[in-house]
N, C-alpha and C positions, 0 to 999 in steps of 0.2 A: 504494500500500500504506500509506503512511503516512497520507493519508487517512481512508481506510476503518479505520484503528486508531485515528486522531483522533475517529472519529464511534463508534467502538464504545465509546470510554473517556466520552466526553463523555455518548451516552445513560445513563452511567449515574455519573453527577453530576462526571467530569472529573477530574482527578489530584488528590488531597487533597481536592476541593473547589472546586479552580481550570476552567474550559474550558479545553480544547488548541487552539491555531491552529496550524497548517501553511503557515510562508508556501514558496515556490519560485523560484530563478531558472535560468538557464542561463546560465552565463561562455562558451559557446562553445568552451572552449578555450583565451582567451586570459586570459594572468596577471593581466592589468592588470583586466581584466574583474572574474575573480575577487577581487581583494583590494579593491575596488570594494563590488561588491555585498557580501562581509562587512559593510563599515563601514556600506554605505547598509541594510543588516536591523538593526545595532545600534543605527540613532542613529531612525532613520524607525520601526521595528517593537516597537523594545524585545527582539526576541528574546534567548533564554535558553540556548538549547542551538542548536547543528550536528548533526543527527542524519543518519546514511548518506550521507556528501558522495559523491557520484559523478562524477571529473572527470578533466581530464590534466590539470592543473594546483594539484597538491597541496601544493608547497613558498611559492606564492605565498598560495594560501589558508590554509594553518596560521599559515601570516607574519602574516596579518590576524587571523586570529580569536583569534593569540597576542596584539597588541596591544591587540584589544578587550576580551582578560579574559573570554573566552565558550570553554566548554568544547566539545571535539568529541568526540560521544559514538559512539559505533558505527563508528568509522572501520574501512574492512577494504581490502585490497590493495596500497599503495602503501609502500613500505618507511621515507616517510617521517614514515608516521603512527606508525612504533615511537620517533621520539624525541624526542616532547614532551609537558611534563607538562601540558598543557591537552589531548591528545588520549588516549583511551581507544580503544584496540583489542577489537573485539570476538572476533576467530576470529585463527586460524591465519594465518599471512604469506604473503607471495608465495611465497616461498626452499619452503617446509614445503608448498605448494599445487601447485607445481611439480615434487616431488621425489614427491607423491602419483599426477598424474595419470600420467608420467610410469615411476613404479613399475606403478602398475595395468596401461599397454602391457606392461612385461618380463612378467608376470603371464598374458599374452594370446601371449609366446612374443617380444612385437616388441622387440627388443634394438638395432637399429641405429636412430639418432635422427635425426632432420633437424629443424631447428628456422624456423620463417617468423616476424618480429613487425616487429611497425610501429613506424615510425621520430617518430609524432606523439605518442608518450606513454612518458613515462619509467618508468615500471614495464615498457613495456618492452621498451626498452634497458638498463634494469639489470637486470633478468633476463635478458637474453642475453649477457651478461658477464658471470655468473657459474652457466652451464644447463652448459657443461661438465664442472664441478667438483661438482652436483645428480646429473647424469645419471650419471655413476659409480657415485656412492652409489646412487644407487636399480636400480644393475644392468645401467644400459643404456652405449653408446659412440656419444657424437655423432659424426658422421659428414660433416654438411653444414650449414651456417646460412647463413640472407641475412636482409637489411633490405627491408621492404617499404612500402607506403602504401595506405592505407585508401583511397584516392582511385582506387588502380589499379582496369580496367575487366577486364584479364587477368593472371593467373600462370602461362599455357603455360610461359615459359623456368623459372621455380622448380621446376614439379612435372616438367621433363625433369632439372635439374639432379640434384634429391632421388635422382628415379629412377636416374639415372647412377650416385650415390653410392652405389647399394645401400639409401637407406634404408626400412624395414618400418616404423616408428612417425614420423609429424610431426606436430612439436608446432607448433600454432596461437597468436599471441600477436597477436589482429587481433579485432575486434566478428564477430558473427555475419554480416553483411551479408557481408561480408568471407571468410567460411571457405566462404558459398555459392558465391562465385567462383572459391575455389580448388579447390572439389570438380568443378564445371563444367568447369576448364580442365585437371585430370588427367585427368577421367575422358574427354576429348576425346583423350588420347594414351594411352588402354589405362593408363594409373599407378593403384593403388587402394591406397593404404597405410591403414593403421589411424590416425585421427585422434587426437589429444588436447588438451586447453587445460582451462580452465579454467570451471568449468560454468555460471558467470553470466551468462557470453557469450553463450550461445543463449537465445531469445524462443523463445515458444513456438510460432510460427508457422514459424519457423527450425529448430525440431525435429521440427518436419513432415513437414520437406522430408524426398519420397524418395531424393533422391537422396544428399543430407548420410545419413540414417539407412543407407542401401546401405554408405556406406565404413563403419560404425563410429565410434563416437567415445568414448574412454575420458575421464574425467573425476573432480576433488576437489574438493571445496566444503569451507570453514571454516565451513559450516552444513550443520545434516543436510537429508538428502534433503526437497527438498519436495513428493515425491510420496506420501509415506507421513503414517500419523496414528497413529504406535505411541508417540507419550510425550508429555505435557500442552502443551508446548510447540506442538508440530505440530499437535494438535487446535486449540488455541487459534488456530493462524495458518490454519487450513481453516473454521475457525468462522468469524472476521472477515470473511477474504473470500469467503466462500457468504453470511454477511449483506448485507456494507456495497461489497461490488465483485464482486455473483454475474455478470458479464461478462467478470469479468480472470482469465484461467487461470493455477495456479497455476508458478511460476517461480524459477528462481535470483535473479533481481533482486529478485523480491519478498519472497523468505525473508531476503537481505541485510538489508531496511529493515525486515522484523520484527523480528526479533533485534534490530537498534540499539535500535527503539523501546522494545524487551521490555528493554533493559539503561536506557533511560532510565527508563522506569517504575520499573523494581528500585531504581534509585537513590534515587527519588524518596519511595518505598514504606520506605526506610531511616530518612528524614527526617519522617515523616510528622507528630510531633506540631508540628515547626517549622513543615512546610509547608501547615498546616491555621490556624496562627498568622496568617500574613503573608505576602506574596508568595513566588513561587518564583522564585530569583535564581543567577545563575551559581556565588555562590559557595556556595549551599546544595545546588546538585547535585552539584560538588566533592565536598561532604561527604559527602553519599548515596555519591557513588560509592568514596570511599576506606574505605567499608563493606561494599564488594562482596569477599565471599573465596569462592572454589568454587565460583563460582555459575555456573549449567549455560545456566537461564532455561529452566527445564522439559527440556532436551534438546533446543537449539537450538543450542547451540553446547560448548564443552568448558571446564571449570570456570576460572569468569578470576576473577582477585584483582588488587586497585590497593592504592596507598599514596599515602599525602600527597606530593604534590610528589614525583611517581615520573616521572623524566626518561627511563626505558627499559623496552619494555614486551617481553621477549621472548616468543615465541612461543613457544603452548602444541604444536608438532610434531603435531597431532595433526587428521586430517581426512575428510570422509564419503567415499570412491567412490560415484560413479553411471557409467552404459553408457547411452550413446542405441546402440538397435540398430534393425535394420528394422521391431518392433513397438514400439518408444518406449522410452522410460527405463525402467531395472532398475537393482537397488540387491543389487551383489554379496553387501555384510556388512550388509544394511538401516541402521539407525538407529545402530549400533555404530560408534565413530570406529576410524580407523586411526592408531596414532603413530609418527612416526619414531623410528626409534633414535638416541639421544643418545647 
């Protein structure tokens, strides 16, 4: 996605005036990895911005990109993108994403919770230390939770325990890969409870599946639906990639890395008689960015505001429902967010 946004801006002469490059690494996983490749993109590549980091290892990479003075623009999930002033959150939090999808099951009647998440990534283990005290609020009563691994090949014993416990709603906190297995190994013991997690998770190959579509799956995004094309923003990210990626279907991952992109632009777009001057530099985007107030980015996400040297970025409570059901993704309240009560 970021690509094909890179080639859509650049045909038509590039941000201020500048080309965009898109370099990419994969840390794996591991920390060292990551604060690594930060340094080796700052000092090898020059780059300027972090745009939609997507990893399990978020406190080691802000480590780095805090020392290298390179802003992280579009950061979204990890709870500990809300508390540094080099990183910019784009959507809504885990804590506000979870208490969405979550609410959407009570909404569908499933009130008793069961919670499954993997023990390789810390968004989410800290969300299941504090899904107890969410699931209240949002209506529902946990009932059952375990630690799992992405590496598992079966969850027979979790989807009997679930079952045992009474639970009607469980929440998934594992990649899509992952939520296929779990549906295979309930549905092998007659268990069919109402799914829910988090909507980025499923590929769209993954939302396919009949069988995932058979249980249900409620779902919140801190971006609106990316099935719809009802507000400039959403056009704009169906335009791009029906141009520059007409083979990549549209996705929650990919609506992610627009929105960053769309918040990197905006910044940029702030600055612009500077950055029409002279190169475009970390600290020029800073300044772009502590010009963003309300800004929506056409209906991408829900009005975010920054400030100089703003070290906490709470979350704006507020996030889209979607449904994967047996005929594919539905959008309960369309393009309209939903906000928690404060």
């Amino acid at each position: 996605m970021l690509a094909a946004w890179a080639q859509d801006l650049n045909s038509h002469g590039g941000l201020a005036c500048h080309p965009v490059i898109v370099y990419s690494e994969d840390d794996g996983g591991d920390p060292a990895r990551s604060a690594y490749l930060v340094q080796d993109m700052v000092t090898r590549h020059h780059v300027v911005a972090f745009i939609a980091p997507a990893m399990l290892t978020p406190t080691a990479f802000i480590s780095a990109a805090e020392a290298a003075k390179v802003p992280v623009v579009g950061a979204t999930g990890a709870e500990e993108y809300r508390h540094s002033s080099w990183v910019f959150p784009q959507s809504a939090d885990n804590d506000d994403q979870i208490f969405g999808f979550v609410h959407n099951g009570v909404e569908h009647g499933k009130r008793r919770l069961g919670v499954l998440y993997c023990v390789e990534a810390s968004a989410c283990t800290d969300a299941a230390s504090k899904v107890k005290g969410i699931a209240k609020a949002a209506g529902a009563e946990l009932v059952y939770s375990a630690p799992i691994s992405l590496t598992q090949t079966d969850y027979t014993a979790q989807c009997l325990n679930a079952r045992d416990a009474g639970v009607d709603q469980l929440a998934l906190g594992m990649d899509g890969a992952s939520i296929g297995r779990v549906a295979r190994s309930c549905e092998a013991v007659g268990y069919r409870p109402l799914f829910s997690t988090v909507a980025g998770l499923l590929s769209p190959a993954q939302a396919a599946d009949a069988l995932i579509r058979s249980f249900g799956i409620v779902t919140a995004t801190g971006e609106a639906p990316w099935i719809l094309d009802d507000t400039p923003g959403l056009r704009d990210y169906h335009r791009v990639l029906a141009r520059w990626a007409s083979n990549t279907a549209p996705d929650g991952a990919s609506i992610i890395a627009f929105t960053a992109a769309k918040l990197f632009e905006a910044a940029i777009v702030e600055v612009t008689a500077e950055a029409t001057q002279g190169p475009i530099t970390p600290q020029l985007i800073i300044s772009g960015l502590d010009r963003i107030h309300d800004e929506s980015l056409g209906g991408l996400t829900v009005g975010l505001t920054f400030h100089a040297g703003q070290k906490e970025h709470p979350s704006s409570g507020c996030v889209f429902y979607l449904n994967l059901t047996t005929t594919g993704w539905t959008t309960p309240d369309g393009s309209r967010p939903i906000c928690r009560p404060r």
